[in-house]
N, C-alpha and C positions, 0 to 999 in steps of 0.2 A: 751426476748422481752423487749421493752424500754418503762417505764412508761411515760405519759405523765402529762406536764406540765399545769395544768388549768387556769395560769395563763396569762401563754404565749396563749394559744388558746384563752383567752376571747379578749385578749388586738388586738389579729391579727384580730378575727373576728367585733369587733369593728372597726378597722382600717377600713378594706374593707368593710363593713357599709356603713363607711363617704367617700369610693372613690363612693360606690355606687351611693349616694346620688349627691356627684359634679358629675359623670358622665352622672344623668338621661338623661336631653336633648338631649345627643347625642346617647343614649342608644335608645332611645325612635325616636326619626328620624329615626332610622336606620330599627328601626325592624317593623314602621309601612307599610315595604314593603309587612307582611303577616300578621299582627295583629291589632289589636283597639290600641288605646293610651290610651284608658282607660286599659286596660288587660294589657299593657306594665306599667303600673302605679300601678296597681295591683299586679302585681306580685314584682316588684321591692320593694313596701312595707312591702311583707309577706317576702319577703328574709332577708329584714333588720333585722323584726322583729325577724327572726331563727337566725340570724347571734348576735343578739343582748342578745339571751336570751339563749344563750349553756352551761352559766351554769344550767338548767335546766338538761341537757346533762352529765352531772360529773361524774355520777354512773357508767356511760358505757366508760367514756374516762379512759381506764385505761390502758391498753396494744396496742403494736401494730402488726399488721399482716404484709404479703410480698407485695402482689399484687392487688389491687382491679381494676377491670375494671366495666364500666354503658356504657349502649347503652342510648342517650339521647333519649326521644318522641320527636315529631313534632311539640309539644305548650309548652309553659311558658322557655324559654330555658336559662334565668338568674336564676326563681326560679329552675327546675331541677340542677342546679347549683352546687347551696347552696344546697339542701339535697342529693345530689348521690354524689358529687366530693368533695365539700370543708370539708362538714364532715367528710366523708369518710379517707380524704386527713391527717389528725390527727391523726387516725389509723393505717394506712395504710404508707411502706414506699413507696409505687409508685402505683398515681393513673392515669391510662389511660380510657379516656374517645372518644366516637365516635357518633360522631352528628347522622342523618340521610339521606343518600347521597343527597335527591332533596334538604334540607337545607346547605346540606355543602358551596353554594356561599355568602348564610346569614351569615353561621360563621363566614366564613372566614375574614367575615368586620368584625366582632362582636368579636370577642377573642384578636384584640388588645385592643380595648378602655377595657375590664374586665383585661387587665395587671394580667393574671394569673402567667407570670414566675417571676413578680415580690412579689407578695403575697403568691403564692403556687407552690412553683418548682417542687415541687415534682408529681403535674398535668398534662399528657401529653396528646397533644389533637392529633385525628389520623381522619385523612383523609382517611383512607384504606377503602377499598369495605366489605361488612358483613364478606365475606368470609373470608377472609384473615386477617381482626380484630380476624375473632372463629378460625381460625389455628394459630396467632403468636401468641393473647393476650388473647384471651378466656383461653386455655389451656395451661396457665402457671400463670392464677390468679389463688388466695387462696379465693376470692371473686366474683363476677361474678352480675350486678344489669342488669334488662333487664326491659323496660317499652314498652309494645307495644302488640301484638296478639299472644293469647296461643298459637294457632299452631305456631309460631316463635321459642316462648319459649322453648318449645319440643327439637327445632333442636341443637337453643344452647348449652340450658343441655346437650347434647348427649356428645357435646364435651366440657364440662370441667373437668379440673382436678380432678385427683380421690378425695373424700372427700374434696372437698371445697365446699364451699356454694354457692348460687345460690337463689336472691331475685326476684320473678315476681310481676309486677305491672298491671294488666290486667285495666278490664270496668268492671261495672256492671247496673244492669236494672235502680236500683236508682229510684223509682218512688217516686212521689208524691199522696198522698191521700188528698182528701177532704171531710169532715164529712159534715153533715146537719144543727150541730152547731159550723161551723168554722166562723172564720174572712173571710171573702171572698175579702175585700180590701186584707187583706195582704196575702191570699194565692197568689192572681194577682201577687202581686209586686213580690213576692218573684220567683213566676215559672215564669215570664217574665224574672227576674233579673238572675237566673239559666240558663236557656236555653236561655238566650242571651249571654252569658259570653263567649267570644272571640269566638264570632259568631256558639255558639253551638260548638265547636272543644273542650270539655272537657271531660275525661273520667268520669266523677261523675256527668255527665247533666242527668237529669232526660230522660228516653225511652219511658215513659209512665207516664201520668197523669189521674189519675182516681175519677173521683167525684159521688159524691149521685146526682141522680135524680132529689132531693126536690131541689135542688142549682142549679142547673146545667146552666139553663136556666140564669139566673144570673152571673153564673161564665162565661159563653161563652161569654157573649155580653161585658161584664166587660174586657175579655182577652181578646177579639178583638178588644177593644177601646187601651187597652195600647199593646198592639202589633202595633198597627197603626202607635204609635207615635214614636215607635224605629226607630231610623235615619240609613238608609241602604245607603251604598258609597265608598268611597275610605277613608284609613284608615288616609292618611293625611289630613281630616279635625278630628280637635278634638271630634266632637260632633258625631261622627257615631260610631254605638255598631255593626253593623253588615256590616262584606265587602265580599272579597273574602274567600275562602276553599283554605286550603294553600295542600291538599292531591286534586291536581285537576281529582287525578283517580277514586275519591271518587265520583263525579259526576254523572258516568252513574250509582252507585250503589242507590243514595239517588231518581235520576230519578224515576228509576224505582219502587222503593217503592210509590213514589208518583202516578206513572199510577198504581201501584196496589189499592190504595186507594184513586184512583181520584173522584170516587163517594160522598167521604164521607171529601171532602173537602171545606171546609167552611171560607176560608182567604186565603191570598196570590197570589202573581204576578209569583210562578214558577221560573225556574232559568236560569239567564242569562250567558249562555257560555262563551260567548268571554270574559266576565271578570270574569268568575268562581266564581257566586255570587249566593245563594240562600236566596231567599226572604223568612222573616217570614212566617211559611204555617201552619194552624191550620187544624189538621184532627180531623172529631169527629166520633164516633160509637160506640153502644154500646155493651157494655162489655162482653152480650149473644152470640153476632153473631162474632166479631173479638177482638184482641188487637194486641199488640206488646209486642216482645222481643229483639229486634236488634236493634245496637246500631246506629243512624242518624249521631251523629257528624257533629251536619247543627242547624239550627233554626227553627225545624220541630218540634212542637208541636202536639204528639199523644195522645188526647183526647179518654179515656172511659167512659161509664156513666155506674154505678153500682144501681142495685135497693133497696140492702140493704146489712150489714151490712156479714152476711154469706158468701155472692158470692162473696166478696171479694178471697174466698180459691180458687174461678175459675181462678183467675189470678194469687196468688202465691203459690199454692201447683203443677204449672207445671214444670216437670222438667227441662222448659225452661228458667226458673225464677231463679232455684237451682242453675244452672252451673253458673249463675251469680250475686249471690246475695248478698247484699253490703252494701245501706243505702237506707232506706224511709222515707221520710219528710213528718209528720202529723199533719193535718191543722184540728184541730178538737177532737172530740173524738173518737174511734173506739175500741172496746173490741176484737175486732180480729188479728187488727195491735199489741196491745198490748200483745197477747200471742206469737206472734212470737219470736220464740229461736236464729235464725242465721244471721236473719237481725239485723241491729245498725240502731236503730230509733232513728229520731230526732223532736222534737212536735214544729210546729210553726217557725223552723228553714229549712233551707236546707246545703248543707256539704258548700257552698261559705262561709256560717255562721259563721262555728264553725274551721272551717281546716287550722292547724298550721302545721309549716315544726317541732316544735319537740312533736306531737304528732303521734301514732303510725296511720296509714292511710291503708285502704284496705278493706276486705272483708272474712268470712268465706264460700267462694267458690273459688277452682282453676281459674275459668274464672277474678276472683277481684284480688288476690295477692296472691302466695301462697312461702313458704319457706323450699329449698330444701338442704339437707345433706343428703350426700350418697345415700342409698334407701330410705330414711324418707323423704317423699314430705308435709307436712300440710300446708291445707290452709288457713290465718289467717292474722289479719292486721299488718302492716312491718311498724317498726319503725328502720329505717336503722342502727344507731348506737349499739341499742339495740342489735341487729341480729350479728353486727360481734365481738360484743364482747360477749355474749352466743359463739357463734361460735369459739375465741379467748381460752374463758375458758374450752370449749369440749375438746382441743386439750393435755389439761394436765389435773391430776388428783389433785382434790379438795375435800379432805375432808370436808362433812357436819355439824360434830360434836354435840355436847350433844344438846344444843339451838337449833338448830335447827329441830332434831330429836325431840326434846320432842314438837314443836308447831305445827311441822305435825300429832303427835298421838292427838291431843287435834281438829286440823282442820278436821284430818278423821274425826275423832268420830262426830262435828258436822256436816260433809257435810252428811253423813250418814241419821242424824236423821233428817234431812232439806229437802234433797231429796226424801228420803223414806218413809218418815214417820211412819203409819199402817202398812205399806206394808215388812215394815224390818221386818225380824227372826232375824237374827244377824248379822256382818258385824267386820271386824278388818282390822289391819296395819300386814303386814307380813314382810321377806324378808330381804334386808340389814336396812333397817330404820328400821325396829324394833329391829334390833342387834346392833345400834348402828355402823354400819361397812359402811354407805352411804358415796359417794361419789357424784361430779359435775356429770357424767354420767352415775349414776344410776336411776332409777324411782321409782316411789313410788308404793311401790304392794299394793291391795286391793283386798279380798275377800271380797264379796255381799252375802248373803242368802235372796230370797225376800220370799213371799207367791204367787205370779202372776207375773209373765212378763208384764213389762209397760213400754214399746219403749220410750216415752217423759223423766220418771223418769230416766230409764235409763241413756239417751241422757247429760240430765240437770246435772247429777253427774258427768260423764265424762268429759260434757265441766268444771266442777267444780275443776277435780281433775288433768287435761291439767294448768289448770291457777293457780292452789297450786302450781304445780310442775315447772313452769316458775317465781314464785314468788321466790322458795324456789332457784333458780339456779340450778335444775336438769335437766335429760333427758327425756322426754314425752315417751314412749313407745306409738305410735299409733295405734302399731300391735295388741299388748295384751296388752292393757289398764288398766283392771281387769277382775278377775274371778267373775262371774257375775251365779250365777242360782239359780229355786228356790225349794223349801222346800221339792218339791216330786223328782225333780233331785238328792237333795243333797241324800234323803232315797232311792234313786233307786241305786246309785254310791255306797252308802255304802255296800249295797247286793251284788253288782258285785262283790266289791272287793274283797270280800272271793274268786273270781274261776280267777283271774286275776294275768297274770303271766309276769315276762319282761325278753324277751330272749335278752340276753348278747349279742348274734351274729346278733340281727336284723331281721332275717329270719322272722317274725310273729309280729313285733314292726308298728303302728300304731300313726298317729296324733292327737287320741283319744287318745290312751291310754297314749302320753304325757299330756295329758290335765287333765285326772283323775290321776296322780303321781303329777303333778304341785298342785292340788286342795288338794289330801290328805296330803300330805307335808306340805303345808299351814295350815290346822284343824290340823296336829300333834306337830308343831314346835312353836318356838316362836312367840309370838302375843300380838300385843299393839294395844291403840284404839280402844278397845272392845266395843261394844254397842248391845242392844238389849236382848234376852231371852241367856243371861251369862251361866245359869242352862243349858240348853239343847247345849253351844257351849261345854261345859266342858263335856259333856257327849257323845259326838261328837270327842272332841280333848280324852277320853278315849278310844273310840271305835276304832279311827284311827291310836294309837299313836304304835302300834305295826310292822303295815305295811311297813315304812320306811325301820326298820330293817329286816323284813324279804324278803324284795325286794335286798337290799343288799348283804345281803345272799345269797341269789340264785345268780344272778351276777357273784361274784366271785366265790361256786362253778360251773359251768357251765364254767368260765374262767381257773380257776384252774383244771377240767376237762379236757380240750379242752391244754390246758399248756404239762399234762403229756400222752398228746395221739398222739398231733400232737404239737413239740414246734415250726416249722418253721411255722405255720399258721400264713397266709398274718395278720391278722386281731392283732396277739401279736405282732409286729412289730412295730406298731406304739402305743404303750401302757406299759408304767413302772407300773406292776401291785401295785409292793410296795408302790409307790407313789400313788396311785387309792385308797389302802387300808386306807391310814388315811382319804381321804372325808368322808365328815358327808354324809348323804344318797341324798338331795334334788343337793349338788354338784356333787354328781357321776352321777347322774339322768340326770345333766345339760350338764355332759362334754360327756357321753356317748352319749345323744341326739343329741347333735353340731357337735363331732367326729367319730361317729361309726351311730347312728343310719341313722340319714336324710341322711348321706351318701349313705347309704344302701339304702335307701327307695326311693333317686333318681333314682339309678339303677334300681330297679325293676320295677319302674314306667316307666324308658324309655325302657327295655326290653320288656313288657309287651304293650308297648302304640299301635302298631297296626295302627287298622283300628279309634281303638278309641281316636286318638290324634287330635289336632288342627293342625292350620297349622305351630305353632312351634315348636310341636312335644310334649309338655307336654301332659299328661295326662289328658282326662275330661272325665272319668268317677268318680263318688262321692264315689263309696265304692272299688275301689279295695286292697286301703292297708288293709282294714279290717282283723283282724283272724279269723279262723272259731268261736273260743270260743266265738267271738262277737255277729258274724252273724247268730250263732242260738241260743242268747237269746231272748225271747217269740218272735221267729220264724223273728223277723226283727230288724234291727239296725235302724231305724224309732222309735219304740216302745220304744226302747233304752234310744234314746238320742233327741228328735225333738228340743231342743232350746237352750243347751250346749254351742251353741258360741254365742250366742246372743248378747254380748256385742262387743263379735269380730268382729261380720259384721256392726253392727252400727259403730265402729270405723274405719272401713276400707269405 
């Protein structure tokens, strides 16, 4: 791959800066067929400003990839630009991009005067139907950016190339909060100045706006004075913030929203068709009886009034809010906004505020942004550049080396004591980091021992040890994350282990019982980052430290059995015993489970699946891999084991 020049990328993006900048006027005529001049003024400046400041960008301009393709949205289509294509375009030796069909007669004026093949040849712009974009160029990019509706997203992903990447840009709720002790001038300016911004068409406009009661009265009458004065018309006069809905299918949808909460409507003239204009419309109601989660993309201001400070969790603990959640702008104080884990809160600000093309932009919900490689879907905020060069460095093997290993044992150790606090027993670094043997595409293992199960502590370490491990240049494992149980699981596993046996052939092999071979491997083997009660890990890593070996043992006799009783058995066929024999024990564990067991374990499950399968034919029943040795300790596998993956379903 071809390093890049940082020199030459500043000097170019510079250049095209200053075409930017002589081009406004005609830029700006052209596109106010479906936009404000103010929004076409706006976005022209934050493009500069990307294009202006990519050193910023250096870390990640390092190598390049084959193919990138972006689906543009249906707003800002200079700035889309500059962050899907011309970044991109550095990277990448061919980038194809594709507008959005009812835009394609806009482009098509619009992509001479940006004189792309002169700045960026390597940028091809396609006029083809979706379908035909995801059969020629979808799946044969190494890259894939898509801005627009998850169910879309879906489709695409289906078809792109195996192990390439794949960037979603979705919406999110984005509200607005207003405390009791906020500025109430500036929350006005600011949620007019939001949900007016190219006529309400922005994915990051606030859905909902929710104020305290004590205010309320004040904030309404406040935002219906400066809602008044937004100038609604044809976008060729300068001075209008609000004209037509450039998605005019989008009309009978926001209609209808509006007869469903025509009661509770308190502003606005309604929308006039023939010019596909929706007038400023203030809904208000309170927060007890209805709110909103759907996203307007209009100049529709949804007012809730909240009575305190609590009920606030009536509107964001719905899982309607989850699938989308992104940023909240807090006008005020609020002790509830403030313990929020997953939103990116902003105080006093809204995203218009703060939102640069090289900073990372999106949400930790699928509905906001999420980024996908291979089966590893996370959902998290996308800083484009960022993404395809992690993705760039996946594709080859990078060792971590000493440095780096030793600031991850030092960062466990503290995210450990930070997270956990009281609650820790003990806690280490296992795995390749601790042997010094990591690589770019390994993860960082963690074993937990708590005293209680505590879903937030949990949660808060996870997201801690996702953002070590994108720090450090690894791989996030989302699947298994860490081994996470607490103090009466760890003494219940250690009893078992005495009568727990692992058959070679799979016949009676279990997703449990990977999970207790994963765990005591872990207490027997090497371990850095240690923290907490040392005395009783050591007394643990004694107790355990035998098992390894005599799981191994048994293994290969049973295979060495099975060798001289039957040597054409399908199952030695695909297995150099000799080669099996020098693995340390936690590697034969690993290659038998990948190789021979899940194998197994697939079969029997679709054998077996019956009456009791879904309608894709897996398995849903919860214990049939079980063995019997399992299933009749104290009479239930319940009793067993109730909260063993606990950290696995919160990651998943």
């Amino acid at each position: 791959m071809d390093s890049i020049n940082h020199q030459q990328v500043r000097e170019k993006c510079f250049a095209y800066a200053d075409h930017l900048e002589t081009s406004l006027p005609a830029i700006t005529q052209l596109l106010t067929v479906y936009q404000s001049q103010h929004t076409t003024l706006d976005e022209i400046e934050r493009s500069i400003e990307c294009l202006r400041s990519t050193h910023e960008l250096n870390q990640y301009l390092t190598q390049r990839t084959g193919q990138v393709c972006t689906f543009f949205p249906v707003n800002l289509p200079v700035y889309s630009l500059v962050l899907f294509a011309i970044v991109s375009s550095f990277m990448a030796d061919r980038v194809c991009l594709r507008p959005p069909q009812k835009m394609i007669p806009v482009f098509q004026q619009l992509f001479p005067l940006l004189k792309l093949a002169e700045f960026f040849p390597n940028i091809k712009v396609s006029f083809a139907s979706r379908e035909e974009f995801v059969r020629d160029v979808v799946a044969e990019s190494d890259v894939t950016i898509f801005t627009g509706k998850e169910s879309t997203a879906g489709y695409i992903l289906g078809h792109t190339k195996k192990n390439s990447l794949f960037l979603f840009n979705g919406w999110g709720c984005n509200p607005i909060v207003v405390t009791p002790d906020a500025n109430i001038d500036l929350a006005i300016t600011k949620t007019v100045e939001t949900k007016t911004f190219n006529s309400g068409q922005d994915c990051a406009g606030p859905d909902n706006i929710l104020i305290h009661r004590d205010i309320a009265d004040a904030f309404i009458d406040g935002l219906k004075s400066a809602v008044n004065d937004v100038k609604v018309g044809s976008y060729t006069d300068p001075d209008v913030t609000v004209g037509l809905i450039a998605e005019d299918g989008s009309l009978t949808c926001i209609a209808s929203l509006l007869q469903q909460h025509r009661s509770d409507i308190v502003f606005g003239s309604g929308i006039n068709f023939a010019s596909t204009i929706v007038s400023p419309t203030i809904i208000v109601a309170p927060l007890s009886r209805t709110t909103n989660y759907k996203e307007f993309f209009s100049p529709v201001f949804f007012v809730n009034i909240y009575d305190s400070d609590d009920q606030l969790a009536d509107y964001f603990q719905d899982p309607q809010y989850a699938a989308n959640e992104m940023y909240v702008s807090l006008f005020g104080n609020s002790k509830y906004i403030s313990s929020l884990k997953r939103s990116i809160v902003y105080r006093e600000q809204t995203i218009i505020d703060v939102e640069r093309g090289n900073v990372a932009y999106g949400g930790y919900s699928h509905g906001a942004s999420f980024v996908a490689t291979g089966s590893n879907i996370e959902a998290r905020p996308i800083l484009v550049p960022k993404e395809i060069s992690q993705y760039i460095a996946s594709t080859s093997i990078t060792p971590i080396g000493a440095g780096k290993s030793k600031r991850i044992q030092k960062a466990v150790s503290s995210l450990l004591t930070t997270h956990f606090g009281n609650n820790l027993v003990f806690g280490f670094l296992f795995g390749s980091t601790a042997l010094n043997r990591a690589t770019n595409k390994s993860d960082i293992d963690t074993m937990v021992v708590i005293n209680k199960h505590n879903t937030e502590q949990i949660s808060a370490y996870l997201d801690a040890i996702r953002e070590l491990t994108s720090e450090m240049g690894m791989t996030y494992d989302s699947v298994w994350p860490s081994e996470i149980i607490t103090k009466s699981e760890l003494e219940h596993m250690l009893l078992e282990a005495k009568t727990i046996t692992f058959d070679a052939v799979g016949t009676s092999y279990s997703f449990w019982l990977e999970d207790v071979q994963v765990r005591i491997h872990a207490l027997a083997g090497c371990k850095k980052g240690m923290t907490g009660d040392l005395a009783l890990l050591r007394e643990v890593e004694k107790a355990t430290g035998k098992y390894p070996k005599l799981w191994k043992a048994a293994i290969f006799a049973e295979l060495d059995e099975l060798a001289s009783r039957d040597p054409d058995a399908e199952i030695l066929q695909s297995l150099n015993l000799e080669s099996l024999r020098r693995l340390e024990g936690s590697k034969l564990m690993k290659f038998m489970h990948e190789n021979i067991w899940c194998h197994l374990q697939g079969e029997k499950a679709e054998s077996s699946a019956g009456d009791s399968s879904d309608e894709d034919g897996s398995s849903v029943s919860g214990d049939e891999s079980l063995p019997d040795s399992v299933e009749s300790m104290n009479g239930s596998c319940e009793s067993l084991n109730p909260n063993m993956m606990n950290a696995k379903a919160i990651a998943c």
